[in-house]
N, C-alpha and C positions, 0 to 999 in steps of 0.2 A: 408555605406550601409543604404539602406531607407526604412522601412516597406513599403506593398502595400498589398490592399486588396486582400484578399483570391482567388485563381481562383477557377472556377468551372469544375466541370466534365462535356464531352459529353452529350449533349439530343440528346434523338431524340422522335420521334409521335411514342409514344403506341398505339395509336386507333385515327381514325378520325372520331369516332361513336358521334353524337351530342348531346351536356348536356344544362341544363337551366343557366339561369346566376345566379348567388350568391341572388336575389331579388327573381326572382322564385324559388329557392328552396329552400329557407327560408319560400315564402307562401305556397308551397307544404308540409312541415313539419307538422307534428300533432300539437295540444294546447300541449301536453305535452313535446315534443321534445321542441319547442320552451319558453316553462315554464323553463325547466331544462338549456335553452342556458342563459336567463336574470337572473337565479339563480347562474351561474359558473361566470359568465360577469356581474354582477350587472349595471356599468358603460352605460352600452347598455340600459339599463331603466330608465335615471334620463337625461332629462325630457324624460316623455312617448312618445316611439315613434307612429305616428300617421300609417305609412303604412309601409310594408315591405321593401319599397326601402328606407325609411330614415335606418330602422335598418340596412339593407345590408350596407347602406355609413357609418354607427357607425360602426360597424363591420370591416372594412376593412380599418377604420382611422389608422395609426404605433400607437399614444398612446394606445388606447384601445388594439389594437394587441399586444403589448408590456408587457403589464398586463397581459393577456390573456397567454403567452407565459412564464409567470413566474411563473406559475404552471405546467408547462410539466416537466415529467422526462426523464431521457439520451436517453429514447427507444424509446419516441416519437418524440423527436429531430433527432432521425435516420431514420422515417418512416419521417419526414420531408425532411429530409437532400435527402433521395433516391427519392421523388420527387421531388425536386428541382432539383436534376442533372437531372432529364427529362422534366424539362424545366415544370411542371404541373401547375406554373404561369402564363404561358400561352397558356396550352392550355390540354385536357383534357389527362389520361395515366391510362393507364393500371392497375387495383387492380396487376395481376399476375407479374408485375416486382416486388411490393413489395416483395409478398411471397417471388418469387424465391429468393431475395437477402438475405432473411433471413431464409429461410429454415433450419433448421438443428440448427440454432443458436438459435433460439426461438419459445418456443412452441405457435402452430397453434392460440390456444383459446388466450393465452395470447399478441398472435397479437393482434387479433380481438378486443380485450378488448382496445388497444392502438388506432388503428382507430377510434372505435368507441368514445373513451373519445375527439380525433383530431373533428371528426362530431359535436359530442355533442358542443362541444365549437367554433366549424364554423370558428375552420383552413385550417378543410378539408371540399371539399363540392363534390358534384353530386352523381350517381347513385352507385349503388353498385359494379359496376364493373370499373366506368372510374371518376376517381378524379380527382381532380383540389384540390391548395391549394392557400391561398389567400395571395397575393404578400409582403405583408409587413410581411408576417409571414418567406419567408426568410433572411430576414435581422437578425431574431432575434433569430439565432441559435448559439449558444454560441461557432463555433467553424467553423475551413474552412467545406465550401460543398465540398466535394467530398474527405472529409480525411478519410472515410471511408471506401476507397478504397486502401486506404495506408499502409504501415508494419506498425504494432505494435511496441511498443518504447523497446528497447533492454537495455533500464539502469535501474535498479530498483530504488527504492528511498534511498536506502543508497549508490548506486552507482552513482547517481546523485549528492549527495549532499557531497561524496568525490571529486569527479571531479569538483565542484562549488569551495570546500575549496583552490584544487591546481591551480585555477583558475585565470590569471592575473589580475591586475585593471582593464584593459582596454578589456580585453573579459570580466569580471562581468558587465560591464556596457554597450556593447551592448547584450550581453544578456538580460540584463534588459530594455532595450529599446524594446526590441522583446516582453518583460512578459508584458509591461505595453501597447502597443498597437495592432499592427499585429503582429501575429506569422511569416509571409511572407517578407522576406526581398530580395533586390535586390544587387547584389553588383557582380563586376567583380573577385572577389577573389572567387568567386567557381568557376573560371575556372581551366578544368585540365591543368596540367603544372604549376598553380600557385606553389610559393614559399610556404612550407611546414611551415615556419618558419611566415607565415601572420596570427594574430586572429583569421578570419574563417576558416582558412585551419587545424588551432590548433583545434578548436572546433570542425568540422567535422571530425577529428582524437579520440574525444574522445566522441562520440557520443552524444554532447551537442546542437549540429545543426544535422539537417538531408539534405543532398541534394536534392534538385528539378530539376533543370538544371544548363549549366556553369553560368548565370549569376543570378538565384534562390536558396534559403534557405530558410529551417521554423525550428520554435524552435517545438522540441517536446513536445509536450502536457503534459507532467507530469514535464518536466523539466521550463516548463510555471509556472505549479504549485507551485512548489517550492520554484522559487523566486518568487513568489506572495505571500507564508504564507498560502495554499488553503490545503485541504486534498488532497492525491496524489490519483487519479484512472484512471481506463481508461476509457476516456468517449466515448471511440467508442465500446465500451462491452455493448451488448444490456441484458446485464441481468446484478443486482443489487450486490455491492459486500460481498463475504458471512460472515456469524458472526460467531466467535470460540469459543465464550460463552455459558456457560452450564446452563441448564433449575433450575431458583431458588425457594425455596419452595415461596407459596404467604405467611404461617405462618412467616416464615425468616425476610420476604420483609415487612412484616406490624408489626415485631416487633421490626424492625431495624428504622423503620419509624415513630413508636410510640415513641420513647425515644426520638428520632428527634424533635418530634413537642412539648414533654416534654421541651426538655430543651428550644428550640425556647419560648415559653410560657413565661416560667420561665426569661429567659434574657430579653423578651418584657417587662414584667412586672418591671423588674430592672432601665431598660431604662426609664419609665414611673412615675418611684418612684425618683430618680436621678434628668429628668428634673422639679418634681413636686419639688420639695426641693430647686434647685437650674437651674432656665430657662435659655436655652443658649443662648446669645448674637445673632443676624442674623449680617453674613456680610452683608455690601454694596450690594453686588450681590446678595442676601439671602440666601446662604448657611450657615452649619452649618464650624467653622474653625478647624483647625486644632490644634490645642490649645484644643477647647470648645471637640472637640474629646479623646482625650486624657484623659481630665480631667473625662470624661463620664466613658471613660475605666477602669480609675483608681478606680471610685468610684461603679463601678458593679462587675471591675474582670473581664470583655470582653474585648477581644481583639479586637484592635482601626478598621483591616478591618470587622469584627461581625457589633461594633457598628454603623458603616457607614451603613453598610445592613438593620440592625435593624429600625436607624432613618428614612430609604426609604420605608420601608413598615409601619411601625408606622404612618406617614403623609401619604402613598398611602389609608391608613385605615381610615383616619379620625382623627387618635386617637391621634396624635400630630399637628400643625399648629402656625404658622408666629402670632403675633400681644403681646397687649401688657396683659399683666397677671394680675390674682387677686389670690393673692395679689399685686402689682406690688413691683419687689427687687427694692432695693433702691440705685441704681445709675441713670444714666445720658441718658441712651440707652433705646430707645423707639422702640425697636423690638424685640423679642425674639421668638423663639421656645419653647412651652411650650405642656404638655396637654390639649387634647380641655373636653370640661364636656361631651362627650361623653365616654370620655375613663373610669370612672366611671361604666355606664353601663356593659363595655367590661369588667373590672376588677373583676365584680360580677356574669357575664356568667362561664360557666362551662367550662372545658380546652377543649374541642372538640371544644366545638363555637367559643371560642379565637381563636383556632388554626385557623378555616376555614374562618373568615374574614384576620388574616393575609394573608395565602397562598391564598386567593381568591382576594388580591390584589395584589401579586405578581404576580399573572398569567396574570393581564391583566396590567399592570405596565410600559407605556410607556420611559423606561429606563433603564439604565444598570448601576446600583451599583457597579459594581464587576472593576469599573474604577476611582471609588473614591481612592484617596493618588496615582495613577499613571499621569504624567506630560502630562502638557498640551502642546499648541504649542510656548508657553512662557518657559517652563519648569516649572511653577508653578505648586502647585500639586491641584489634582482637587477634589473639597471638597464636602461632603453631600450634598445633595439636591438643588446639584447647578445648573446652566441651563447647564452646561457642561454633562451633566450625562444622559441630555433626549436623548432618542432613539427611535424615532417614530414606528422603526420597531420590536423593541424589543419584544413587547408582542407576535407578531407573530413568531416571531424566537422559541420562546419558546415555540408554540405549535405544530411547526414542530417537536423538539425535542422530546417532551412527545407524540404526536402520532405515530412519529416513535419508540419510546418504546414498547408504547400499543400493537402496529402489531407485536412484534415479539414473543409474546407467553411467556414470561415472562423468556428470555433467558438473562444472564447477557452479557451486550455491555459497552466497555468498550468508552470513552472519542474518541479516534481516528478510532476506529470502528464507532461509532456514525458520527463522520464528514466526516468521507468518505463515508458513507449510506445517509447524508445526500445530499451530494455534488453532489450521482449519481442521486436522488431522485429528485433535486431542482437545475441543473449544471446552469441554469443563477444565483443563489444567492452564489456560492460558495467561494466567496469572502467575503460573510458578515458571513456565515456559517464555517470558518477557524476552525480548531482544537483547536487556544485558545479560542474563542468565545464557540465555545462545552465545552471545558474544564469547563469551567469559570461557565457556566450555568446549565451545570450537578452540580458543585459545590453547585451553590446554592440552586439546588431543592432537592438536600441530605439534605441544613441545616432546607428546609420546610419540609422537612420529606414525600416530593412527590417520592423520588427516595431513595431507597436502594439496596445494592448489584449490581448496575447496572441495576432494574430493575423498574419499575412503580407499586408503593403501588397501592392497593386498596382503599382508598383515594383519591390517585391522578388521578387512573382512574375517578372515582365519579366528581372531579370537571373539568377533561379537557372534559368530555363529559355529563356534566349537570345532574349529580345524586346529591346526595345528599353525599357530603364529612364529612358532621359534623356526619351523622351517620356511616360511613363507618370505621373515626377515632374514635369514642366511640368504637366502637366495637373490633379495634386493641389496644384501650389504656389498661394497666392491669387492672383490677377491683381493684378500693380504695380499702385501709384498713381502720380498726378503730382503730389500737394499732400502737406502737414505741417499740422500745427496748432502756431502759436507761443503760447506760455505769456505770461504776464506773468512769471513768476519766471523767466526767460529760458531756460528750458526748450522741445523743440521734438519735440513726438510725433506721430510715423506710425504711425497704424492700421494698415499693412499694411506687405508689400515696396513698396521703392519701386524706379522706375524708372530703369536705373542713370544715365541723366544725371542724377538729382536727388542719388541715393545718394553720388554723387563728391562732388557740390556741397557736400550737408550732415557728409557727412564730413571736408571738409574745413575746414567752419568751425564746427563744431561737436563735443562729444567725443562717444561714446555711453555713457550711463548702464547701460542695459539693453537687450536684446533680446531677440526671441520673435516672434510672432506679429505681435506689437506692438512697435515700438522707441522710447525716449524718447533724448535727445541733451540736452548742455548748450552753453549759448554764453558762454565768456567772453573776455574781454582776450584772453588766449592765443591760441583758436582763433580770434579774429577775427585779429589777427596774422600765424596760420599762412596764412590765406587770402591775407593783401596780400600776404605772401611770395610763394609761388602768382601774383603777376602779378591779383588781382584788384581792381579799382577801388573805392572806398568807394559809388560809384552802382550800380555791378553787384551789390554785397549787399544795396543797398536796394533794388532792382528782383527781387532773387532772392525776399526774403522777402515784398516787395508782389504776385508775380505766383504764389507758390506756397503761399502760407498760406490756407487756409479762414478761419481767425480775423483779427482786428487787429492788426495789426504794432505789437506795445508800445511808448510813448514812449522808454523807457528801451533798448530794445531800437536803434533810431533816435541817440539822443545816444550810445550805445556804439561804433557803430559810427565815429559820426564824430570819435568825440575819438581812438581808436583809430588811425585813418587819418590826423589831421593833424598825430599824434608818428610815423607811421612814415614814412620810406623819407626825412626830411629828408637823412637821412645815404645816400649812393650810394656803392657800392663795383663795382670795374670790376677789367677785368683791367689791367696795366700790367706789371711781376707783379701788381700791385695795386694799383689809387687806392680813396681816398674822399673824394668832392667833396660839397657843403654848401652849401646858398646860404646859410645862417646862421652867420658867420665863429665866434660867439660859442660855438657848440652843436659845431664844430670843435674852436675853442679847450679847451673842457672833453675833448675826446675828446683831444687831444694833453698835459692836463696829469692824465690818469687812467694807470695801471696799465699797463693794456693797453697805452699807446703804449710804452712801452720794450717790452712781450715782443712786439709786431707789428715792432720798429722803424720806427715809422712816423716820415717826414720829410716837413714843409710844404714843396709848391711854391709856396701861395701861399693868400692866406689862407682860398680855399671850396676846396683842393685840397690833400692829403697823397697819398704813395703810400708801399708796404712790397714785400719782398719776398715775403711771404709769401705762399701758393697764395690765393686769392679766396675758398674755403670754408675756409679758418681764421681769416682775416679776419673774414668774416660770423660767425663760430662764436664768436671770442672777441668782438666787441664785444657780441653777442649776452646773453652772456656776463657782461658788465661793465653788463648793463642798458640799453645804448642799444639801439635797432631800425632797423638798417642793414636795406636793401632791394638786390638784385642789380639790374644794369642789364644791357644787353647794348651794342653799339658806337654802336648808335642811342639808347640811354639810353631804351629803354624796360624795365618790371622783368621779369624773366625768372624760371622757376620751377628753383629752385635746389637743389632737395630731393633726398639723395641717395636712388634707390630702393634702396640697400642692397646689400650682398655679396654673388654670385653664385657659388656652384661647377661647374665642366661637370656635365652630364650623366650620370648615371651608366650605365655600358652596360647593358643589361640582357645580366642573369644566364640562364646557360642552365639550362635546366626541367631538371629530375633527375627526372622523369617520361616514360619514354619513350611516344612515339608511339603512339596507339593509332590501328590500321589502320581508314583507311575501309571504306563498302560495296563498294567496288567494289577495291579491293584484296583485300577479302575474300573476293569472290567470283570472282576473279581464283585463287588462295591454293585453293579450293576446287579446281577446274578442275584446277590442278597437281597437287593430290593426288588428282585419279580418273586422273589421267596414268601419274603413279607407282602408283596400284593397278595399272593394265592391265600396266605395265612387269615390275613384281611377278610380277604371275599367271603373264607368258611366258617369265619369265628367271629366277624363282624364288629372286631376291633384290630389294632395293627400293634405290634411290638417294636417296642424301641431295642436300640442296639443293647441295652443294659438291663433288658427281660422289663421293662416297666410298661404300663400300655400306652399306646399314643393315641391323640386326641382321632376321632371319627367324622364321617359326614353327619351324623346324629348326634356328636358333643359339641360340633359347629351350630346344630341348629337349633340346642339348647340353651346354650350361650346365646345365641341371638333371640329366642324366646324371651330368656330373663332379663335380658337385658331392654327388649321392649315391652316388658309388666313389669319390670323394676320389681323383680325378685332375687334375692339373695341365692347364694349356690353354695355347697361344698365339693372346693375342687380338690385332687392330688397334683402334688407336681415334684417335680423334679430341678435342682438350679444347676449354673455349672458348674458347682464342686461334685455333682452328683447325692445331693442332700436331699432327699425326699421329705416331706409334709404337707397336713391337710389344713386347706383354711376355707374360710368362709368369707365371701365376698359376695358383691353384688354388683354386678356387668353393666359396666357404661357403652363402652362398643367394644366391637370384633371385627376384625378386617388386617389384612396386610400381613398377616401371620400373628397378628397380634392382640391378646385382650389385655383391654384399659377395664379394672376395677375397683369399686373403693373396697378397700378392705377393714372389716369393721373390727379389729383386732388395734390397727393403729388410726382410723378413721381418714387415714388418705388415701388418694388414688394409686395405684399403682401396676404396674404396666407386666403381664406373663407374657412369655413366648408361647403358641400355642401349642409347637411339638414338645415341650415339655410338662405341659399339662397329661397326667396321666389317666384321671377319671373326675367326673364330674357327677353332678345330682344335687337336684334341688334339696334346701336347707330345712324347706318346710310341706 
């Protein structure tokens, strides 16, 4: 059996009332009308067009159409599809067949609004009552013309996908044949009388094929879907399919959302502190590896697919980048991912402003994360930031998603609700739009803390439609505190965000256990330690925890602090290269008969004074090291905070957008202006100029062209390419249509294909 394209339904003439051709009713069109066409179709305006009949040949080219046709949804591919079976390619038909085909199935207005979006975007064209639609736009209906006309599919989707289970090898695979090209197949096995016991005669027994005629079959549309991974619906239902989700509070959704961006914050920052300590290796490819993952996870506590996510918007941000570090670690490898010295900045922004440069890089984030650790076509697995991960169309994916949110009233939609609203909304994209793809990226706009409950924060409104997110998430985040509650078991819990002078405070004398909503912190040796280091005084932690605990400062919490304090910082270390002085000759002495003193080389001046050569933080590091708690001084011998903030990489420049420019209003309407210029120009000189003084093709170089091309005469045309390279050749015209002439050219003897607004002059050769 062999797929074959689609057939079509009967046409016949609706009206033989006379319409303009697609060039005059583009110049019949308001500035506005035509503003709104070069605003839907940007493509139509780069380069300017000079007169309407170049726009109508952009317009009418299959790439531009194509584009163009990838923003229609299923309704409007039905008001396509019914004039197409009336043949309205060529030649004008009746507004009233639409209605009547959809009377009753769709409300009147919300036709109207479907035409009209078809005009607006100049798939559909002429008068109000007698259309035409532009030829290349039926090619790009994502489904047979005239299935419209056909039974609705009687297997639902779990009924489909038991009949796929008990399904042979050898009927899985022309089914699959049928999914992956034409649903229309030809084969002598749907005659009746065939043998019940053949493939197709199997298949059309259990409603996996539908019959057409004895030697016709199509796969049914959902069972297309199916085995393709698509959302299952019906695309010949000219109305959207509906959501069983219940209306969620916005307080819910923005406090569901707010913890979200809490913790997102929080693990960026982990990530951030992690590679500053310790930079990770770039592969070959410049990804981060799978090892270097790991070891990330290990040392934050995030789990390894988090930290893939993490590292993707951390570099979409600026706030990590490729090159070599300062300080540089001390091996062999002269690449790493590190923090750039902007991350600095971000680290001292307040948690609303963190949050909104994350998520405002993820929203426009030309890739998809959520594919990192799953196998390539190697089976290798595919790692951070690797070029395996870009997805040119991603950023767009995902504003289909959250608009589709936006529109539905802040009703919870669940993952496969979602892709099947999207699929009927977007049915050419439904293939990139699948249920895991929804899945995946609902996922991650929960971990941005853009989606809650199934529904679009307030927040996330703010940045998919250009408010302001960073106030929208202040205002969902809880209001800081300025107290903790201290534990007995010297544990130390904040009910809420805290206020970041405290956040520094307890951070730094404390670890954190867990976080959320709620954060608990431990206190031991250590972090008391790490504080004196820090330059803070055994009084100043006892006035911290006296002046900011709601509870009682535990005894034990008190004699920790102080037995802690009057083993540290005995031992002083300076610069000289390096001293460490002691008022305790004896707690000296043991530091000069340990380990360390040969690898420091340290040498007594005198019995509370050594000095070494070594830099002042190897020093501290290795006594550290060796179990004593040496304290920095500075010249005045007071402690100084000696911590290094970690590796920094520059900057990385930002990349330029591979998206070009789309024209404002006022260039648009600018763009307009020129092109009633160039009509007028037109009209009196009876040729039209192109943006770059060359001339553009005419109604008389179109019917020249088509002339020659039905006497099979040769031509010499000018033309123009898009470097703007002007020359003349001689060819000889196969067709013209669509904007396009196919001719052989007798220079290289093949065909080859001109754009017609670049055609600058034409004339017969002979």
């Amino acid at each position: 059996m062999t797929p074959t394209p689609g057939t079509e339904g009967a046409a016949e003439t609706a009206s033989t009332a006379p319409t303009p051709t697609l060039t005059s009713w583009l110049a019949d069109r308001k500035d506005a009308a035509l503003t709104e066409l070069l605003r839907l179709r940007p493509d139509l305006a780069v380069p300017p067009p000079a007169t309407s009949a170049i726009l109508a040949a952009r317009a009418e080219q299959r790439a531009s159409v194509v584009r163009a046709a990838d923003l229609l949804d299923s309704l409007e591919f039905t008001v396509l599809e019914l004039l197409a079976l009336e043949q309205a390619d060529q030649m004008p038909v009746a507004r009233r067949h639409v209605d009547e085909a959809l009377a009753g199935r769709v409300p009147q207005r919300t036709l109207d609004r479907a035409l009209a979006r078809l005009r607006a975007l100049a798939l559909v064209w002429g008068d109000d009552e007698h259309l035409r639609i532009v030829r290349s736009a039926v090619e790009t209906i994502p489904w047979r013309v005239g299935r419209i006309n056909a039974e609705p599919d009687d297997l639902s989707e779990d009924e489909i996908r038991a009949a796929l289970d008990a399904s042979e090898p050898n009927e899985r695979e022309l089914l699959t044949t049928l999914a992956r090209s034409s649903p229309i197949g030809r084969t002598r096995d749907a005659a009746p009388g065939t043998s019940p016991d053949r493939p197709v005669q199997r298949l059309l027994s259990r409603g996996l094929l539908r019959w057409i005629d004895a030697e016709t079959v199509e796969l049914p549309a959902r069972v297309g879907q199916v085995l393709r991974g698509e959302a299952v619906f019906d695309p010949s239902s000219p109305t959207p399919p509906p959501l069983s989700g219940r209306k969620q509070k916005p307080a819910d959704v923005n406090a569901a959302a707010a913890g979200e961006a809490l913790e997102l914050v929080r693990h960026c920052e982990d990530i951030v502190a992690a590679l500053g300590d310790a930079p990770a290796p770039a592969l070959k490819a410049g990804g981060v590896g799978v090892r270097e993952v790991r070891r990330l996870s290990k040392a934050t506590g995030v789990d390894e697919a988090r930290v893939g996510l993490l590292l993707e918007l951390l570099a979409a941000a600026g706030l990590i980048a490729r090159g070599i570090p300062d300080p540089a670690p001390l091996t062999d490898v002269d690449d790493y991912w590190a923090p750039t010295v902007a991350v600095d900045g971000w680290l001292t922004s307040g948690t609303a402003r963190r949050w909104a440069t994350v998520a405002g890089a993820w929203l426009a984030l030309p890739r998809r994360p959520w594919i990192i650790g799953s196998r390539d076509a190697t089976d290798k697995p595919i790692s951070a930031l690797s070029e395996e991960v870009r997805a040119p169309g991603a950023a767009h994916e995902r504003r289909l998603l959250l608009e589709l949110l936006a529109e539905t009233g802040g009703k919870e939609v669940s993952a496969t609700e979602a892709a099947r609203l999207l699929a009927w909304r977007r049915p050419r994209w439904a293939g990139r739009l699948g249920p895991h793809v929804v899945e995946r990226t609902l996922a991650e706009a929960r971990t941005l803390g853009l989606v809650a409950h199934g529904a679009l924060s307030s927040p996330g409104k703010a940045l998919l439609h250009g408010g302001d997110p960073e106030a929208e998430m202040e205002a969902a985040l809880p209001q800081p505190i300025d107290y903790v509650l201290v534990q007995a078991d010297l544990t130390v819990v904040a009910p809420g965000p805290l206020i970041p002078e405290l956040l520094e405070q307890i951070t730094l004398v404390a670890d954190i256990e867990s976080a959320g909503a709620a954060s608990m912190y431990r206190i031991s040796e250590a972090s008391i330690r790490r504080a004196l280091d820090a330059g803070l005084t055994a009084s100043e932690l006892q006035a911290l925890f006296a002046t900011r605990s709601k509870t009682p400062v535990p005894q034990s919490l008190t004699y920790l602090i102080d037995d802690v304090a009057r083993r540290h910082g005995r031992l002083r270390a300076g610069v000289a290269a390096s001293f460490v002085r002691c008022e305790d000759p004896a707690l000296l002495a043991e530091v000069l008969s340990s380990p360390v003193a040969e690898h420091l080389a340290l040498r007594a001046l005198a019995p509370t004074v050594v000095i070494s050569q070594a830099p002042l933080k190897e020093v501290l590091a290795e006594l550290r090291g060796a179990g004593f708690a040496p304290a920095g001084e500075d010249s005045s011998g007071a402690i100084v905070d000696l911590r290094p903030r970690g590796a920094r990489v520059p900057a990385a420049r930002a990349a330029r957008s591979r998206v070009p420019a789309v024209p404002n209003d006022d260039q648009l309407a600018a763009l307009v202006r020129s092109l009633r210029s160039g009509d007028k120009a037109a009209a009196s000189s009876g040729t039209g100029l192109r943006s770059d003084g060359s001339r553009a093709s005419t109604a008389a170089t179109m019917t020249l062209l088509q002339t020659a091309a039905q006497v099979r005469r040769s031509v010499t045309i000018g033309y123009v390419d898009a470097q703007g390279v002007a020359s003349h050749r001689i060819v000889q015209p196969v067709s013209v249509g669509g904007g396009q002439l196919d001719a052989l050219d007798q220079a290289s003897g093949e065909v080859r294909r001109f754009t017609l607004h670049r055609i600058t002059s034409v004339a017969f050769a002979d």
